[in-house]
C-alpha positions as CSV (number, residue, x, y, z in Angstrom):
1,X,-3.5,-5.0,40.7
2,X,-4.5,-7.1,38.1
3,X,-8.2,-5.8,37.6
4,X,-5.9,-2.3,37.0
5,X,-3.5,-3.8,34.7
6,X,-6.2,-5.6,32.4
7,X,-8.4,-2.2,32.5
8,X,-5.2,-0.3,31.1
9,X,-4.1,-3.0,28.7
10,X,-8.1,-2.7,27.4
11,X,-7.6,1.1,26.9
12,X,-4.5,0.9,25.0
13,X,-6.2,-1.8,22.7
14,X,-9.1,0.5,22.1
15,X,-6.8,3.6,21.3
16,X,-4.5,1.4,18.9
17,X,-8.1,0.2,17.2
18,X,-9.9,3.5,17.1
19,X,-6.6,5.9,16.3
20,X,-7.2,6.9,12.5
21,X,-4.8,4.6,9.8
22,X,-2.0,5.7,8.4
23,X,-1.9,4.8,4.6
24,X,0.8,4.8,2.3
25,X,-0.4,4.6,-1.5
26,X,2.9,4.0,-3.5
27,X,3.4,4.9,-7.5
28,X,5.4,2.1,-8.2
29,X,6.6,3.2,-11.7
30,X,9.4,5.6,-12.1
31,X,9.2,5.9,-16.2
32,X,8.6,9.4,-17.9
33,X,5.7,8.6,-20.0
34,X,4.0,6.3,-16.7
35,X,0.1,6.2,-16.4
36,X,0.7,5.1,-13.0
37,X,-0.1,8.5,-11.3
38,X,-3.9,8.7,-12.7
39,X,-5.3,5.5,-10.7
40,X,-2.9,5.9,-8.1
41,X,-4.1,9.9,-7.0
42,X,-7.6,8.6,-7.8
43,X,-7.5,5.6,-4.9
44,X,-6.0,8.5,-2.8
45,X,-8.6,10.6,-2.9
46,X,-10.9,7.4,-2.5
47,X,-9.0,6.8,0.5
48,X,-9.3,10.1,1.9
49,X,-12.9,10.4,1.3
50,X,-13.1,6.8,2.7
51,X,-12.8,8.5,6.8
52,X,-10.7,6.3,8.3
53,X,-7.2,6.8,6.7
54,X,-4.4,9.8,6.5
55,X,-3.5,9.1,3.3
56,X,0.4,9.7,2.1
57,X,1.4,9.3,-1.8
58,X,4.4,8.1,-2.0
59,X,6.2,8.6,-5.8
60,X,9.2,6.6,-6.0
61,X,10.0,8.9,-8.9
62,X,10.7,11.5,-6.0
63,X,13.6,9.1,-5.0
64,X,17.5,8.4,-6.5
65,X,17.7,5.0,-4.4
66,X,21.0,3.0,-5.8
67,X,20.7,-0.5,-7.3
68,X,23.0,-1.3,-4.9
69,X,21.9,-1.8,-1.2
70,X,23.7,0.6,-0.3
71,X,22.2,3.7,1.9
72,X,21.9,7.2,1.4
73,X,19.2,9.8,2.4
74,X,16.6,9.4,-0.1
75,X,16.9,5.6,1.1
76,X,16.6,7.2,4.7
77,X,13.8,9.4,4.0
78,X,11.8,7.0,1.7
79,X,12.4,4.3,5.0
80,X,11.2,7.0,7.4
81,X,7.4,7.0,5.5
82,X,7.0,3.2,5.0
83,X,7.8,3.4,8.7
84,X,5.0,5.4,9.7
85,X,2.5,3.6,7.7
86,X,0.0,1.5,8.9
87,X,-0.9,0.0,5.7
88,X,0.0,-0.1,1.7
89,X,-1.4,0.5,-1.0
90,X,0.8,-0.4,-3.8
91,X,-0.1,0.7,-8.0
92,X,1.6,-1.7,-10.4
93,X,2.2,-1.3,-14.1
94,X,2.9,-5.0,-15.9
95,X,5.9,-5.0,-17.6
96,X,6.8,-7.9,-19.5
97,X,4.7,-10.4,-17.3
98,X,5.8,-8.8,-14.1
99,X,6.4,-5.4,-11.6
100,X,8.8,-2.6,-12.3
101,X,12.5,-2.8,-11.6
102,X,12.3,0.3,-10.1
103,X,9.4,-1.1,-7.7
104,X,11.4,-4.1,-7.1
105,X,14.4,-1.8,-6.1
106,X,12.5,0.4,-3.5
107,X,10.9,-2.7,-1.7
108,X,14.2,-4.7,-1.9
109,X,15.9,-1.4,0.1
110,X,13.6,-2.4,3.3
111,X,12.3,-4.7,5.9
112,X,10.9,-3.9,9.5
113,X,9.0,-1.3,7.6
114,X,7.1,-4.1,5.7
115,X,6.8,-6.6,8.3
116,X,3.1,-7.6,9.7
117,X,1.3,-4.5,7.7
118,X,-1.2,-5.2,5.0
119,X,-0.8,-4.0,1.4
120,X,-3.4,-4.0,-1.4
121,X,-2.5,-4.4,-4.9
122,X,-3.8,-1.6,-7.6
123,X,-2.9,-2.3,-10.7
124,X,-3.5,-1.3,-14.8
125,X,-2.1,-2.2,-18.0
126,X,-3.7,-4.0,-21.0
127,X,-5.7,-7.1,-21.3
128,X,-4.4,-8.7,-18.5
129,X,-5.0,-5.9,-16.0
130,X,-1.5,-6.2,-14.4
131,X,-2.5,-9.0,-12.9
132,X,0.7,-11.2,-13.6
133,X,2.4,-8.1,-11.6
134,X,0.2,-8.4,-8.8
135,X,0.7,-11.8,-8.5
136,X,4.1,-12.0,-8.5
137,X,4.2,-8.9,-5.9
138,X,2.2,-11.3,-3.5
139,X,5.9,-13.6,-3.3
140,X,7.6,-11.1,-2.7
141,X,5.5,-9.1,0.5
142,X,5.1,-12.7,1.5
143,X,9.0,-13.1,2.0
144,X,8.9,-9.9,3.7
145,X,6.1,-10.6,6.0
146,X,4.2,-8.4,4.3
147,X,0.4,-9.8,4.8
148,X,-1.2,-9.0,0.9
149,X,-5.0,-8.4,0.8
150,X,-6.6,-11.2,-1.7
151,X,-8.9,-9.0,-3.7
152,X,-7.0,-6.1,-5.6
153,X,-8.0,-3.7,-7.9
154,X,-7.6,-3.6,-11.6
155,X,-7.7,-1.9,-14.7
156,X,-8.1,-3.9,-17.8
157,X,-6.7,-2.0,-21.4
158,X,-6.8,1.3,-18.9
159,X,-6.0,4.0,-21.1
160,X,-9.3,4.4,-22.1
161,X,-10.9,4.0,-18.6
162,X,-10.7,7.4,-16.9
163,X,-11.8,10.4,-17.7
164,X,-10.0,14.0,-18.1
165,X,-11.0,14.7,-14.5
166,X,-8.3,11.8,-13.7
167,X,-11.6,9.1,-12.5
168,X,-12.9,6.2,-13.8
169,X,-15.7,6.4,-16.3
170,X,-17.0,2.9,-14.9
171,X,-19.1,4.3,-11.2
172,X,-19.3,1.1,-9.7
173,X,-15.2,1.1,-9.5
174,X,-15.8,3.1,-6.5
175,X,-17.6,1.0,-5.0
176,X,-14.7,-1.7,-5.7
177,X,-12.8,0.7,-4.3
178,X,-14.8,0.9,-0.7
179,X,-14.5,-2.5,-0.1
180,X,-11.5,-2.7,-0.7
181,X,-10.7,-0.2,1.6
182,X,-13.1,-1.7,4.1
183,X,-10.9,-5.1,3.7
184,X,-7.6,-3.1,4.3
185,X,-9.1,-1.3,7.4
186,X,-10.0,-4.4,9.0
187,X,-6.8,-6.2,8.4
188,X,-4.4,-2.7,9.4
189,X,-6.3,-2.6,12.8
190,X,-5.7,-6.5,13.5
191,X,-2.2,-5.8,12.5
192,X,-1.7,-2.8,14.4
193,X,-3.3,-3.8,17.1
194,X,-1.4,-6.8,17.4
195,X,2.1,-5.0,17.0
196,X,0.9,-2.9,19.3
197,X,0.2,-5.9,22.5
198,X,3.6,-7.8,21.2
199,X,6.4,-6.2,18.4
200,X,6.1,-8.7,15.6
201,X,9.6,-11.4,15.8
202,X,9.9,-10.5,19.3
């Protein structure tokens, strides 16, 4: 009885590890005039070509979700893809030293969906990159249990970074890209895997 129980709680670990990742690559900026969507489809496709993820862009510009906590379906339905998701992917504008309100909003809306999943940090603006965004995002996913990767990806004065095929001009940002991906793989499996032996607060 026990060899058989260890032999099946082995094969479940390998399907969790081995199952392809589900990855949710958010467009955290809901303005009109964003940039957000050119680094954020191009880290999708990255992602895609990268084999082990089904990617899923998520623009919260597809979403009314009230300032309020309050629920309604585009709350539901925005809640029903961060729940499938094994990992995040999350593109950042800096505004005024920090994240978008409208970002802040969307995560602010959920919790279990968050909880013991990795998220990387894209993120663009002028000089700084967005890297005063990215750093402040890490407080927050860390409240949330969130666990946020350490190396994250940014674009310094970005308008003039990409070319009209929507991709960087700069080649060796997709190798920046890999490895990134290849840090984000490792930590979604731990993390899946882990929820998978023993739900995460229970």
């Amino acid at each position: 009885m026990t060899t058989t129980t260890s032999t099946t709680a082995s094969a479940q670990q390998t399907t969790a590890s081995t199952t392809r990742l589900r990855l949710a690559v958010i467009i955290g900026s809901v303005r009109t005039d964003r940039f957000g969507t050119v680094p954020a489809e191009w880290f999708a496709g990255r992602a895609s070509a990268h084999g082990d993820y089904d990617v899923d862009v998520i623009d919260l510009a597809d979403y009314d979700l009230p300032v309020s906590m309050d629920e309604n379906d585009d709350v539901a339905a925005l809640g029903a893809r961060l729940a499938e998701a094994d990992a995040f992917v999350v593109a950042t504008p800096e505004y005024n030293h920090s994240f978008p309100a409208g970002l802040k909003n969307a995560i602010d809306h959920f919790h279990a969906e968050w909880q013991a999943k990795p998220v990387a940090l894209l993120s663009y603006g002028g000089t700084s990159g967005g890297l005063r965004a990215v750093e402040h995002l890490r407080l927050v996913f860390a409240e949330l249990h969130a666990v946020t990767m350490r190396n994250s990806l940014s674009f310094h004065n970005v308008w003039g970074l990409f070319d009209d095929t929507g991709a960087p001009k700069d080649e060796s940002t997709a190798t920046a890209a890999k490895q990134l991906l290849d840090q984000l793989r490792w930590w979604a499996v731990a993390l899946r895997d882990a929820r998978h032996a023993h739900p995460y607060g229970a």
